[in-house]
N, C-alpha and C positions, 0 to 999 in steps of 0.2 A: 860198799867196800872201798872204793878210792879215795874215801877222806880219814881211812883207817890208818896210814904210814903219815900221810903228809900234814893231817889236822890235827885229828887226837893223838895222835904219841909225837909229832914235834913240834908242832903251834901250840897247844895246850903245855908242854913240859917245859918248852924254852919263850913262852908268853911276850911273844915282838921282841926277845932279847937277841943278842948275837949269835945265839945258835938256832934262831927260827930259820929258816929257809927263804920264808916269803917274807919276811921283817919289810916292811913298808920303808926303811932309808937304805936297802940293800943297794937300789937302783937306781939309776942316774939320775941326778937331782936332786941325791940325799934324803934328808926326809922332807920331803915337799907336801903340803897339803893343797891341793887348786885340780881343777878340773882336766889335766892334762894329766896326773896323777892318776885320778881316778879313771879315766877312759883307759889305760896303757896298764895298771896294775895288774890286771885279771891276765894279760897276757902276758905279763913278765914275771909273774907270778908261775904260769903254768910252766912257762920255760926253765925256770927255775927248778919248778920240783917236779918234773916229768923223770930227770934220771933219778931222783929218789923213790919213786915212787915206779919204775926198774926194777931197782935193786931191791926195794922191800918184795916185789914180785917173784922175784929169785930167791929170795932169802925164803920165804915162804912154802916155794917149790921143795926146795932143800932138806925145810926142817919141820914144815908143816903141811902135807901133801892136800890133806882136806881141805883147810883154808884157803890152799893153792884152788883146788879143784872147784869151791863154791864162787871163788872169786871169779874164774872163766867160766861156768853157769851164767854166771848173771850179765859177763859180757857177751856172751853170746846168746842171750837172750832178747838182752837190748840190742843187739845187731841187727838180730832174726827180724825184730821188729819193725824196727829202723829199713828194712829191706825189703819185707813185705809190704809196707807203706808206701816206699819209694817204687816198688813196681804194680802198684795198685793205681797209685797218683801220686804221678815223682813231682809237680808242685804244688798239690796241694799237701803233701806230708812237708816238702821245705817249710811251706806257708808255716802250718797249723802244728808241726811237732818238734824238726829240728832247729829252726830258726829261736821258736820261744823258748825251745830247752838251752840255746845258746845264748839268748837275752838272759834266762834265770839264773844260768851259770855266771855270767857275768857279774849281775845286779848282787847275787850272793858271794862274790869275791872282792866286787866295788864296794859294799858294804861292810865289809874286813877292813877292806882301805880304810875308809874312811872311820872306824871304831878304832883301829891304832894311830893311824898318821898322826902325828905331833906328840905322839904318847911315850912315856919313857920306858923303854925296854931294859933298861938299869935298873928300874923302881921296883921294890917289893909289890906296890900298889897302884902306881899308876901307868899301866902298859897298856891301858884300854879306855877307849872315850863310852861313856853310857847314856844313853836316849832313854827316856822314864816315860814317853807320849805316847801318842797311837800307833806308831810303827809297831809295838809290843801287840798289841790286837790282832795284828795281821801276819807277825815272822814268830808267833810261840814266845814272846819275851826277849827275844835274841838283843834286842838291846841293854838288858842286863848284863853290859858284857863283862865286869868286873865277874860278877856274880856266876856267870858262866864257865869263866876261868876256873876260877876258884872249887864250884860245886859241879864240874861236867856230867857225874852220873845223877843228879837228881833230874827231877822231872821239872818239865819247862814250867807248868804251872806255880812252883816252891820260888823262882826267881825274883819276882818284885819281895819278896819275906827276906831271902839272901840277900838282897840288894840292900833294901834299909837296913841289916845290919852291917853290911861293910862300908856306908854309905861315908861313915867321921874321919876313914882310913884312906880313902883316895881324894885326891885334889879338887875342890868342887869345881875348879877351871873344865875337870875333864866330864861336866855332868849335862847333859843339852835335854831340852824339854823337847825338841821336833826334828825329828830326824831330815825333815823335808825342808825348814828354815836352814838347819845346818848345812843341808847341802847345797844350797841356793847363797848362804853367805860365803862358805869357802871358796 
């Protein structure tokens, strides 16, 4: 549920343009691509859309009670757990549950970064950098990110098919074979 207000209905509709939230040159440094970007994004990022993601909270309560209601389900679910972990073995849960859920959160916002950073949020087509290599084996294709954009509700598997065909429409500047050279040259 939490990447329901802040991903899909405003990253997906405003694609790194000036109405995204998290737009990668909202924050200081403009749009910077280099590893002090990427470390610091994920966290300027949540700050950013924490009170979006508020108000879609309220908005919900408001006008959609259900929605409201499954959404605190599942925080309190993940709490409970979170809780019973922590007075089970408060570090081995830090170890083994919160800590990696805090790295994956990260690694999955740092690689947001790094699929827009330098991308033009003006462009019909080019607002996303795309990885064609093996990072796709391992994140569901998520480096199809044109294609992602573009088709959000198909299935992760249709991506590299949507990819080659929007392939002649975006900048081949924004096209990298390894997500892991990319990250290591910037």
């Amino acid at each position: 549920y939490a990447f329901a207000a802040t991903h899909n209905a405003n990253h997906h509709r405003h694609r790194h343009g000036p109405g995204d939230w998290a737009r990668t040159y909202r924050f200081a440094g403009g749009d910077s691509n280099h590893a002090l970007g990427y470390l610091l994004h994920p966290l300027q990022a949540a700050c950013a859309l924490y009170p979006h993601f508020l108000a879609h909270l309220a908005s919900m309560r408001r006008h959609r009670p259900g929605v409201f209601r499954w959404a605190l389900l599942q925080y309190a679910l993940v709490g409970a757990a979170w809780a019973v972990l922590l007075w089970a073995d408060a570090p081995k849960a830090l170890l083994y549950v919160l800590l990696p859920q805090l790295v994956a959160m990260h690694a999955l916002l740092g690689a947001n970064y790094l699929q827009h950073a330098h991308a033009d949020g003006r462009s019909r087509w080019n607002y996303a950098r795309n990885f064609t290599g093996a990072v796709n084996w391992l994140y569901f294709n998520i480096g199809f990110h044109t294609a992602h954009h573009e088709h959000p509700r198909e299935h992760w598997s249709r991506m590299p098919e949507l990819h080659r065909r929007l392939r002649e429409r975006v900048d081949p500047a924004l096209e990298e074979r390894s997500f892991l050279i990319y990250l290591l040259r910037v």
